[in-house]
C-alpha positions as CSV (number, residue, x, y, z in Angstrom):
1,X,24.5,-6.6,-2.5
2,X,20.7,-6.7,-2.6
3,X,19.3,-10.0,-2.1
4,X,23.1,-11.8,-1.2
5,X,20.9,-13.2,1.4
6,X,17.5,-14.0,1.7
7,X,15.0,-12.5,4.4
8,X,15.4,-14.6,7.7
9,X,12.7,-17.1,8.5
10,X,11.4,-18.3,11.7
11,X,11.1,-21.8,12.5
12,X,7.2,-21.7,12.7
13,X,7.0,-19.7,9.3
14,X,8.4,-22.9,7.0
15,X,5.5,-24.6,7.1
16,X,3.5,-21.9,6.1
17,X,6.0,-20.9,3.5
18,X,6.0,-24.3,2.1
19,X,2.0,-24.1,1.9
20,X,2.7,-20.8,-0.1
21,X,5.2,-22.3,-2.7
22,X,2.4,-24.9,-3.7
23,X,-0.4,-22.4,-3.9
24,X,2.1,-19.6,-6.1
25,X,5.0,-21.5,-8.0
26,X,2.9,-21.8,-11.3
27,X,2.7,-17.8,-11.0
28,X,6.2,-17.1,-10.1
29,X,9.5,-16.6,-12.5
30,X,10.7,-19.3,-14.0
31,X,14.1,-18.4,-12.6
32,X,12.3,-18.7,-8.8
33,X,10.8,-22.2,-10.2
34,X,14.5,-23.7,-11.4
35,X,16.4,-21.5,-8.1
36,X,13.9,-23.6,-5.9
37,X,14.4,-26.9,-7.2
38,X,17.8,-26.8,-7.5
39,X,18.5,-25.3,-4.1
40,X,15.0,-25.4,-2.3
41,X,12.9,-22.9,-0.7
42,X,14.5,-22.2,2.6
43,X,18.4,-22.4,3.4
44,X,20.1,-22.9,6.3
45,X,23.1,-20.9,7.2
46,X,24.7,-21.7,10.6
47,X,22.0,-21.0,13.1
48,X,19.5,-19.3,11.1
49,X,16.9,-19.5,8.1
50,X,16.5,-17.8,5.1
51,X,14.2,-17.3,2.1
52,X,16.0,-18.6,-1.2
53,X,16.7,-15.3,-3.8
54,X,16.8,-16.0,-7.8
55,X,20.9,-15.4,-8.2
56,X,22.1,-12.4,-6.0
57,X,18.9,-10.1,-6.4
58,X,15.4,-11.0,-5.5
59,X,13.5,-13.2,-3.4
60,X,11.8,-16.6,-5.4
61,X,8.3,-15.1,-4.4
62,X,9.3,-11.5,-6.1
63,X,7.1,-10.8,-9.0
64,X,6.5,-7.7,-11.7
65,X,3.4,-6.0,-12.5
66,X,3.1,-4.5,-15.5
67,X,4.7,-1.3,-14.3
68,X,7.7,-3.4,-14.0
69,X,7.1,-2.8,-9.9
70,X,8.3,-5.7,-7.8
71,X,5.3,-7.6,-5.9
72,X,5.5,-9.9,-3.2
73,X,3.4,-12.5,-4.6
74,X,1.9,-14.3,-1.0
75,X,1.0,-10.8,-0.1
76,X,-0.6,-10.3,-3.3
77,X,-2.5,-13.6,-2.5
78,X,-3.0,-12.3,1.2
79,X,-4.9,-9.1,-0.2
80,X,-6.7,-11.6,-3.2
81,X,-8.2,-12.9,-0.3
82,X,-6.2,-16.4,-1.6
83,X,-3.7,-17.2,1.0
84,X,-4.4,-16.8,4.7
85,X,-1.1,-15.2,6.0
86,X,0.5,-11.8,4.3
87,X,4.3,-12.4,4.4
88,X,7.1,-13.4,6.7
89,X,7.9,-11.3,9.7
90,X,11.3,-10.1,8.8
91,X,10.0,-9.4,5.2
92,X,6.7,-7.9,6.8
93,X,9.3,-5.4,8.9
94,X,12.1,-4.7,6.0
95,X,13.6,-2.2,6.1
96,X,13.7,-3.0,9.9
97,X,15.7,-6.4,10.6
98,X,15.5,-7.6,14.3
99,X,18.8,-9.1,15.8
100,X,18.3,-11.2,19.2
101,X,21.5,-10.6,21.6
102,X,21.7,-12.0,25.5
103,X,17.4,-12.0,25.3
104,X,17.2,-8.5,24.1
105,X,15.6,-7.9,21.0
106,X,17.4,-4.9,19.0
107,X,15.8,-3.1,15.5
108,X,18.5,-2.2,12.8
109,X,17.5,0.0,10.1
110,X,19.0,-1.7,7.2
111,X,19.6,1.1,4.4
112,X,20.0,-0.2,1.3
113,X,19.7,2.4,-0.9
114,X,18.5,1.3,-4.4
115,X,15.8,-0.2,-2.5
116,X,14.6,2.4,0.3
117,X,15.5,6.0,-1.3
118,X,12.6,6.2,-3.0
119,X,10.3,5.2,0.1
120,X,12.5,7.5,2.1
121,X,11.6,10.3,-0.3
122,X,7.8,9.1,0.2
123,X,8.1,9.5,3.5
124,X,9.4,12.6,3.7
125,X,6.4,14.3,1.2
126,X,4.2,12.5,3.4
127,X,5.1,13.5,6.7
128,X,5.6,9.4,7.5
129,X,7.9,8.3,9.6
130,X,9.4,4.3,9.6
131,X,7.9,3.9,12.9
132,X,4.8,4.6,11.9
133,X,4.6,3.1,8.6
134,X,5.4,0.0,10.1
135,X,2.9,-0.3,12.6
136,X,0.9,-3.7,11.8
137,X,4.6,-5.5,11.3
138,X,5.3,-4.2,15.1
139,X,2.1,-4.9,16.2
140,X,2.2,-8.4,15.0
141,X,5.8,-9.0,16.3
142,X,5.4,-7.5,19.8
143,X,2.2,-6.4,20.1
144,X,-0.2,-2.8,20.6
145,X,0.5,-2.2,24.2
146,X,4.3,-2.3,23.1
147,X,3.6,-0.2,19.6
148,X,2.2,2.1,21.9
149,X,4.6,2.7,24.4
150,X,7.3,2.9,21.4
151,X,5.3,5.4,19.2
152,X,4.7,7.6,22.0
153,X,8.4,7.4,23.0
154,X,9.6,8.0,19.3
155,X,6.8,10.9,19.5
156,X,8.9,12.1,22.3
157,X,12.1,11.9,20.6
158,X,10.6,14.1,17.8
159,X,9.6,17.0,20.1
160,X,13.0,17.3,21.8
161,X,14.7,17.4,18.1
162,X,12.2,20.0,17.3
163,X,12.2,22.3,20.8
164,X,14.5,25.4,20.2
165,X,17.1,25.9,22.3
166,X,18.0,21.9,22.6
């Protein structure tokens, strides 16, 4: 179910976060406002953090435009030139959600389809791939040198899919 938990947080983002619910709340849902006080921003669950959602659905820092398009709101304040930091890692990298095993880093795709099909279909007219699209998320997390080496390796990948005969 979409939003049954919240986006994982790092240790060194709640501060950060925290500094973000002060600057937004007044802008947010009132069902974020009330989910917040009741339950507080960031929730524990056995050796991990997580984002707080409104119910079973959406983040607290989810907002609509006018469209009726869901915003994150501290990136909206990142790009308003308001808030100094665009989002959190894991929520900067979604659909992509990093699990840490024996020191190893290892990228899931999480598919979740109400949420992705239409950026898959994007994608797809736009000759896009994931990769790609999330290259300042990668960046950030592990660095150029390493988005390098992976693009070019994913590049790789493509031409061997692609070469007749394979």
């Amino acid at each position: 179910m979409v939003g049954e938990a919240g986006a994982p947080v790092e240790r060194d983002e709640v501060a950060v976060l925290n500094r973000a619910w002060r600057l937004l709340k007044d802008e947010l849902r009132e069902e974020a406002r009330a989910t917040v006080a009741l339950k507080g921003l960031i929730r524990a669950k056995q050796n991990t953090m997580e984002l707080a959602c409104v119910g079973d659905a959406e983040c607290v820092f989810v907002r609509y435009d006018a469209a009726g398009i869901a915003k994150c709101a501290i990136q909206q304040a990142y790009y308003e030139g308001r808030f100094d930091w665009e989002k959190p890692l894991s929520c900067h990298l979604f659909p992509i959600r990093i699990v840490s095993i024996g020191g190893y880093d290892y990228l899931n795709f999480e598919f979740v389809p109400e949420l992705c099909s239409p950026a898959v279909s994007h994608g797809r007219a736009a000759n896009q791939y994931l990769a790609e699209y999330l290259d300042v998320p990668l960046k950030r997390k592990y660095g150029s040198a390493w988005y390098e080496e992976f693009l070019a390796a994913c590049q790789y990948i493509r031409t061997l899919e692609t070469s007749p005969g394979i």
